[in-house]
N, C-alpha and C positions, 0 to 999 in steps of 0.2 A: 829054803833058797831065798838070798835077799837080793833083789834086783834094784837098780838106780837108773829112771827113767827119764828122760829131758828130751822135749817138746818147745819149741818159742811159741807157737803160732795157731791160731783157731783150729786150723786144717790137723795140726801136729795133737792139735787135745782131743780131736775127735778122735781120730788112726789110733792112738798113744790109747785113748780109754778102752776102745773094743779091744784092743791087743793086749791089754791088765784083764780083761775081761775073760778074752779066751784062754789066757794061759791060767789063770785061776780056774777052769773049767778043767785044767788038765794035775793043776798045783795048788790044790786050797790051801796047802800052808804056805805059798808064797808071800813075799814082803815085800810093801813097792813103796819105793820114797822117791821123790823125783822133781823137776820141775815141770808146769803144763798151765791147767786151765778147772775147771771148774767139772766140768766133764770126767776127767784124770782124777780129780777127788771124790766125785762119786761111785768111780769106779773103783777106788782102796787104794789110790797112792793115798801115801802122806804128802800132801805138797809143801815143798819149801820156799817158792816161788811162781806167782802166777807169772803169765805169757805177756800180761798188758804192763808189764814192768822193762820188757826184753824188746819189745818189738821197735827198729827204727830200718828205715827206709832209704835206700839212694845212697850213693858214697859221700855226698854233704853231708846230709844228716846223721850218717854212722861218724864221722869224721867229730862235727859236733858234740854227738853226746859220747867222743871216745873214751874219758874219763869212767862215766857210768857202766859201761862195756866191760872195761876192762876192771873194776869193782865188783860188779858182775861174776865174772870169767876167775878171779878169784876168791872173791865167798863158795862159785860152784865145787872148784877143787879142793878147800879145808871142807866142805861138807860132806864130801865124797869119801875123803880120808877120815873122817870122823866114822860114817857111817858103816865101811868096809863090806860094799855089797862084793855078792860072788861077782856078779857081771853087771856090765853097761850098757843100757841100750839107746843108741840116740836115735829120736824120728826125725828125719829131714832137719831145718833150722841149719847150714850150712856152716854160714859163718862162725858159729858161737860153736856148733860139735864138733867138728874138725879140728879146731882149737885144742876141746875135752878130748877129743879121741887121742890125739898125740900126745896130752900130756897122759893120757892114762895108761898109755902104753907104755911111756915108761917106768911107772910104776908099779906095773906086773897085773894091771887088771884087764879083764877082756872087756873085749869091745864089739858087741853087735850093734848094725848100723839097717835100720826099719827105713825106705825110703830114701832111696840114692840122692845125693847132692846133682843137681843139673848137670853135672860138666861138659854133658855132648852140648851145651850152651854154650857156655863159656867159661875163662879157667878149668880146660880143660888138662894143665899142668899138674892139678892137688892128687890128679889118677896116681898117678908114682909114690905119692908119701901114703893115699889112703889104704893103697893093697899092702903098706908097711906096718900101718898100726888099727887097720880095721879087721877082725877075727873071722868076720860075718857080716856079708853084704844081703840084705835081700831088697828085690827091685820089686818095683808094681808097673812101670809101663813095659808094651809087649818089646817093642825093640832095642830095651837096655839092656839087655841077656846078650844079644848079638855085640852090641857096643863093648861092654865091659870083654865079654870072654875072646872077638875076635880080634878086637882091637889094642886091647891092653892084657890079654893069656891070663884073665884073672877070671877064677870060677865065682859065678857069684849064683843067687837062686830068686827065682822071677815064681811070687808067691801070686799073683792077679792082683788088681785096682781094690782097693779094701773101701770104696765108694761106691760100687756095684751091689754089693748084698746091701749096705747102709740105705742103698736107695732104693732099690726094691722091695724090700721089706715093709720102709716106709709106705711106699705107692699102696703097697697091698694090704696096709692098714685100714679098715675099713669103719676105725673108731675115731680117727684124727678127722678134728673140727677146723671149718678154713681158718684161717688167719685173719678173715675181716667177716664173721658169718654177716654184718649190717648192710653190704653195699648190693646193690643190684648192679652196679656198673662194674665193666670187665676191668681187671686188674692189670695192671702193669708196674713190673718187681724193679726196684731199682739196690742196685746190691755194691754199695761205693767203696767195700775192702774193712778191714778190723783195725790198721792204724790212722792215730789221731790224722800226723801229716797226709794220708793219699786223701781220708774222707775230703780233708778242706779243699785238697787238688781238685777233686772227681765229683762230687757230689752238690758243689754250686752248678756247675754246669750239667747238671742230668737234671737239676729239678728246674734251670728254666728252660727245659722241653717240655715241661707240665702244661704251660700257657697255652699251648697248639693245640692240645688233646683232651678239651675239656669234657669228652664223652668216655674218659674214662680214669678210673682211680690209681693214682701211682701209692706205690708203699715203699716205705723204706725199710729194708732189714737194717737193725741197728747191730753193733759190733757189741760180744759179751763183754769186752774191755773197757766200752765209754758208758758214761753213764746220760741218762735221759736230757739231763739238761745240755749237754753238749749240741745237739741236735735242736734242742727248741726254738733259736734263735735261728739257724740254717733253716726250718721250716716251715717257720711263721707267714714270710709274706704268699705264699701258695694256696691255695682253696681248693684243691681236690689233691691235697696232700695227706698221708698219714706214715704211721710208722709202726713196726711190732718190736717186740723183743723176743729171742728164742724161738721165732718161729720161723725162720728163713724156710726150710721146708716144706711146713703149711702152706705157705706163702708162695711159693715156686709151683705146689699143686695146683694153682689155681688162678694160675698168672697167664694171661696170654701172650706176653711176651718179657723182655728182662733187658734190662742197662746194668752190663755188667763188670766189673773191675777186673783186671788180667789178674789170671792166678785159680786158687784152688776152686772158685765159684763157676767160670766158666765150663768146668767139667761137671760140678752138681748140675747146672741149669743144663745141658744138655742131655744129661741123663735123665732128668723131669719131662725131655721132647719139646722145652720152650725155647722158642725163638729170643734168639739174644745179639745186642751190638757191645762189643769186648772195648771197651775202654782203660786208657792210660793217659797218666800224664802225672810226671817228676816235677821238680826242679828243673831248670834249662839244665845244669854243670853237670847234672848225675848223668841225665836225658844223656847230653853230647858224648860221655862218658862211656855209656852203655851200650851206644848207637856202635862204636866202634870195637867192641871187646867181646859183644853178643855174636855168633857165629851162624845162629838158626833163623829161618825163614819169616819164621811167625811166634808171633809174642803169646798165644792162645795154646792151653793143654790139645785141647779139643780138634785144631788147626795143627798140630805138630805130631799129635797118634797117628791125624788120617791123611797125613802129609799132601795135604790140599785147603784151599781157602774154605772152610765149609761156613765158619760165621764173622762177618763184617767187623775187622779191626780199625780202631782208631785210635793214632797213637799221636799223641804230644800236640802239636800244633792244631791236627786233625780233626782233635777233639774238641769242639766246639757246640753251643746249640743247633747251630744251622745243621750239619752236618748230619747229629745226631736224630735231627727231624725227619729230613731226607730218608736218613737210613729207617727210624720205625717207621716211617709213614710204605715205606716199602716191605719190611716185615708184616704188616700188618694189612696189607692191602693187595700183594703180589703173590695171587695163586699158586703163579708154577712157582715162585720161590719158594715155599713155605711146602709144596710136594716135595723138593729136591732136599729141603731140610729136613722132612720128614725119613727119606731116604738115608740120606747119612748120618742121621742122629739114631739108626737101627743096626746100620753098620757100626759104627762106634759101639755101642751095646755091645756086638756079637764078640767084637778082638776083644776087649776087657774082660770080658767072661770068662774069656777060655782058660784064664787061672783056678776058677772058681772061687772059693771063700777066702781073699787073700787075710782078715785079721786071725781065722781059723789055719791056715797054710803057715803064716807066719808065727804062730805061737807053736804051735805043734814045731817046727823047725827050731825053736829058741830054746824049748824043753828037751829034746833028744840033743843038739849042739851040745845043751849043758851034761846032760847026762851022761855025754861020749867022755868030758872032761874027768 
């Protein structure tokens, strides 16, 4: 069986690799070629494309590099037809598989789709075209089952958060070394996103909250996309600064709190039980863009499961040092806050679970799919 698997984004290499992972547990002679991350090729894709080549941000910046995109978007479909896998699987990455999915539909290939596109966000119009050329939806949050089937009469299959087993597993590794075994002073994670553009947005402004809290060490997870020197110059002027590679998860064990970039990290650091303040911030034109297009409450995974404010957003303007001081100085000092987090960071836990092993659910479902064919 040859599969063709495409991932943009960190979040997409991790999901994309357990998922090559487990279906090879079911299909040793399977054949994976695809695009992803570094992860995806450890796992036995052949990769044709890393993720740090795809990744751009904001409707400017996609606008900008729309040349490249759509360069892109066409080398993906001559290698597609070169390689003639049985089926397609896209994880998440919205923009650029939707694209793939349409065109693959018309050329008679199937299409499974790992990780529903947001649309109960926004662009909630692409639901019409994707129940057209998508074969096979499977979801990971608990209420996109309700969405998709009651709202749009399309079957789709809610396999559990495939971040649940990944992190528990972890936690219960009892061989993983912290991330800073040197310091004696408590950690604080600062985690500013995988693309070049958010780091610059997000991460001058987390690290001058350093200056306030000299009693304790901030670290930077670095994005598997930049390379070292990108960061040395953002780092320098700080003194209880450092930075890891690859170890974001070491790193979140042992963090006592986290400054964290909107998107897939908010839902790891809660799963870790750390106290975190969810940070954004665009360009003003995408920002304004967005402000009016997005439909949902809260810009936070974590804040939109448990459809309440559970961890402190700041978005755009908001996000500032000041702000950001305020808010850890109260994560970090506010008793009953940090019970009530602890409260719903257990709650969260329990809805996610109730899938169980979604990269096992979802392979098992990709192998019998095929097999029906």
């Amino acid at each position: 069986m040859k599969y063709y698997i495409i991932a943009g984004e960190a979040s997409g290499d991790l999901h994309g690799s357990n998922l090559v992972k487990e279906i090879l547990q079911l299909q040793p002679e399977a054949q994976f070629r695809g695009w992803g991350g570094d992860m995806m090729q450890t796992a036995g894709v052949q990769l044709v494309k890393h993720y740090r080549d795809l990744a751009f941000m904001g409707f400017v910046e996609v606008i900008m590099n729309l040349r490249t995109i759509l360069g892109n978007l066409a080398f993906c479909k001559q290698d597609i037809l070169q390689h003639k896998p049985d089926t397609l699987i896209l994880v998440d990455y919205p923009g650029f598989n939707l694209r793939i999915a349409e065109w693959a539909k018309q050329h008679g290939i199937r299409v499974i789709y790992y990780i529903a596109p947001q649309v109960w966000a926004w662009k909630e119009n692409r639901v019409k075209k994707m129940k057209l050329c998508i074969d096979k939806m499977l979801v990971i949050l608990p209420f996109e089952k309700a969405y998709f089937e009651d709202k749009w009469n399309w079957q789709v299959e809610y396999v559990g958060h495939p971040l649940v087993n990944v992190i528990d597993r972890f936690k219960a590794d009892t061989t993983v070394q912290a991330a800073l075994p040197d310091t004696n002073l408590p950690v604080i994670a600062l985690l500013p996103g995988s693309r070049k553009q958010e780091i610059l947005k997000k991460l001058p402004i987390m690290l001058e909250v350093t200056r306030q809290f000299p009693q304790y060490r901030f670290v930077v997870a670095m994005a598997p996309g930049q390379e070292d020197s990108f960061y040395t110059s953002l780092l320098s002027p700080y003194e209880n600064v450092s930075a890891v590679r690859n170890q974001t998860y070491a790193l979140l064990k042992q963090s006592a709190a986290a400054l964290v970039t909107s998107g897939t990290a908010t839902l790891e650091t809660a799963l870790f039980k750390v106290p975190e303040i969810v940070c954004y911030k665009g360009s003003n034109i995408s920002y304004q863009i967005a402000k009016r297009l997005i439909k949902v409450k809260y810009i936070s995974l974590v804040n939109l499961i448990m459809d309440k404010l559970v961890v402190k957003e700041l978005i755009q303007n908001d996000l500032t040092p000041q702000h950001l001081v305020a808010e850890l100085t109260q994560l970090l000092q506010n008793s009953g806050r940090q019970r009530q987090l602890d409260q719903d960071y257990a709650q969260l836990h329990t809805l996610l679970s109730a899938g169980g092993n979604a990269s096992a659910n979802a392979a098992e479902s990709i192998v019998k799919f095929m097999r029906s064919k």
